[in-house]
N, C-alpha and C positions, 0 to 999 in steps of 0.2 A: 460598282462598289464592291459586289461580290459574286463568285461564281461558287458554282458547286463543282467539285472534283469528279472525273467522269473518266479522263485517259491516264494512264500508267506513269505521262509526264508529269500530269497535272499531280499525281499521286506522288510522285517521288519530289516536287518543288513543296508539297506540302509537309511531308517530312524534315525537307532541310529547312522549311521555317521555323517547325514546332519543337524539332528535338534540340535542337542546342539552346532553347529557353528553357525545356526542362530539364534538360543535363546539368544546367546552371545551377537549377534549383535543387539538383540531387533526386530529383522523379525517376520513375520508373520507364521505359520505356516500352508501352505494352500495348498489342494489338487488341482490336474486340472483331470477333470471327461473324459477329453478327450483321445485320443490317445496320451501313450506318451515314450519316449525311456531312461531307468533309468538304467546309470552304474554305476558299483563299480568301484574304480581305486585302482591296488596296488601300495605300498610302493617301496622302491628296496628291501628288503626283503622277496616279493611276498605275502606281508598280503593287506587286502584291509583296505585303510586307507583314500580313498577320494570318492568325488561321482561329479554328471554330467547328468543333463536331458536336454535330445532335449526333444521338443513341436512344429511341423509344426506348423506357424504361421496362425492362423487365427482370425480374428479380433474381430467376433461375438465370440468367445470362448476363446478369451484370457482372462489370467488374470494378463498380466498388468497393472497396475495404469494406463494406457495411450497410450492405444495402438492406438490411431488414430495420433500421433505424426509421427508413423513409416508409417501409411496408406500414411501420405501427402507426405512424403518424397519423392524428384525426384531419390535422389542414388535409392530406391527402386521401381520406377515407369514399369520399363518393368521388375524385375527381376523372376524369375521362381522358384527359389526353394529359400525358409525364414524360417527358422526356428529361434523357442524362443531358448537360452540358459540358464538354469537354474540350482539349488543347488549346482552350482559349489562350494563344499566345501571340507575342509582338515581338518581330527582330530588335535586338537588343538596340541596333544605333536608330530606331525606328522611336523609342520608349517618350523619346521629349516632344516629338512633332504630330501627336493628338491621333496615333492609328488607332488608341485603342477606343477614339471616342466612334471610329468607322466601323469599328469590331462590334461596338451596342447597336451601332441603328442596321448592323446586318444581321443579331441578333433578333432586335424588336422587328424585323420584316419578314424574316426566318419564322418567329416564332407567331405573327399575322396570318402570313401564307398557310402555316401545317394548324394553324388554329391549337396552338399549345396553350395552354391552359398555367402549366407548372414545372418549370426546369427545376431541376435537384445536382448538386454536384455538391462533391469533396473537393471545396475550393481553401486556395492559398490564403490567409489572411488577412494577406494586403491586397488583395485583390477585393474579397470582402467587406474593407472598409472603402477602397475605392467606390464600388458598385451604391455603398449605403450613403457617403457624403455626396461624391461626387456627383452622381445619376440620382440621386434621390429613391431609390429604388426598394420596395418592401424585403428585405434579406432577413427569412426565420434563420436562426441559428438552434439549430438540433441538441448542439452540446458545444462546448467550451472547444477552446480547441485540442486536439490529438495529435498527442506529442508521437515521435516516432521518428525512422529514416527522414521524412516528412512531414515537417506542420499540416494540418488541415481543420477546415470547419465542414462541417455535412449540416448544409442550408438548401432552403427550398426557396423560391423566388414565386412569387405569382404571377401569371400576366393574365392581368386583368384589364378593365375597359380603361382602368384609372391611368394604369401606364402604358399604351398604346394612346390613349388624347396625347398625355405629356410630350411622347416622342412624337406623334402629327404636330403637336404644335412647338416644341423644337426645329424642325423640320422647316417648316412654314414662317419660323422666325428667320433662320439660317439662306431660305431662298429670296426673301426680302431684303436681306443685308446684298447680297451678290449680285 
């Protein structure tokens, strides 16, 4: 359902997924020089049609617009493992045929496996309310949104035990129908 990016090809299909969704949106197109974890997500057809970067958070090496927002934060004051969320994107003719519902549970497995605790990202707004209706999913909102080149919200997500059961037992619904 998802790989992680390792060869130069893999790196360059990951580009031509993510950047023409954010060109779309008028995003930045900007590298992070640091350590970072970049997957492809397939379709149900097993083509890879979405993408997905963790970036352990850290402050002096972010590149958030605002990453001292998440420093003050109390939700985040003793937590132990933070990671950025980022290029969370879906090939455009891909948007009606549920990749990005592939893109959460490689998310929630991603975020299982590295035992993360709390994604933080400058996320799009409608992505925002997708994550909160749709996925049911805890999304703090930091601040309103931030007007700009780019809308954004600067939200913290928790994963906790609460949403990790949800998506097991999503999961366990979904191979029961099949």
């Amino acid at each position: 359902m998802y790989k992680l990016v390792v060869t130069n090809d893999e790196k360059m299909l990951f580009d031509q997924l993510y950047q023409p969704s954010f060109e779309e949106k008028g995003y930045e197109l900007e590298e992070y020089n640091g350590e970072q974890y970049s997957y492809l997500v397939e379709n149900k057809y097993g083509e890879y049609a979405g993408t997905v970067e963790f970036i352990e958070f850290n402050q002096e090496k972010s590149m958030l617009a605002n990453p001292q927002i998440f420093v003050q934060c109390e939700l985040l004051e003793d937590a132990v493992s933070v990671w950025e969320v980022d290029k969370v994107s879906v090939k455009a003719e891909e948007r009606k045929n549920k990749t990005l519902n592939n893109i959460m549970e490689s998310i929630y497995e991603i975020c299982k496996e590295k035992q993360i605790e709390y994604l933080i990202a400058e996320m799009n707004p409608v992505l925002c309310r997708a994550l909160k209706v749709e996925y049911k999913l805890d999304v703090y909102r930091l601040s309103g949104i931030v007007k700009g080149k780019y809308p954004y919200i600067p939200v913290i997500i928790p994963i906790n035990q609460k949403v990790l059961e949800a998506y097991e037992t999503n999961r366990a619904k979904k191979e029961r129908v099949v």
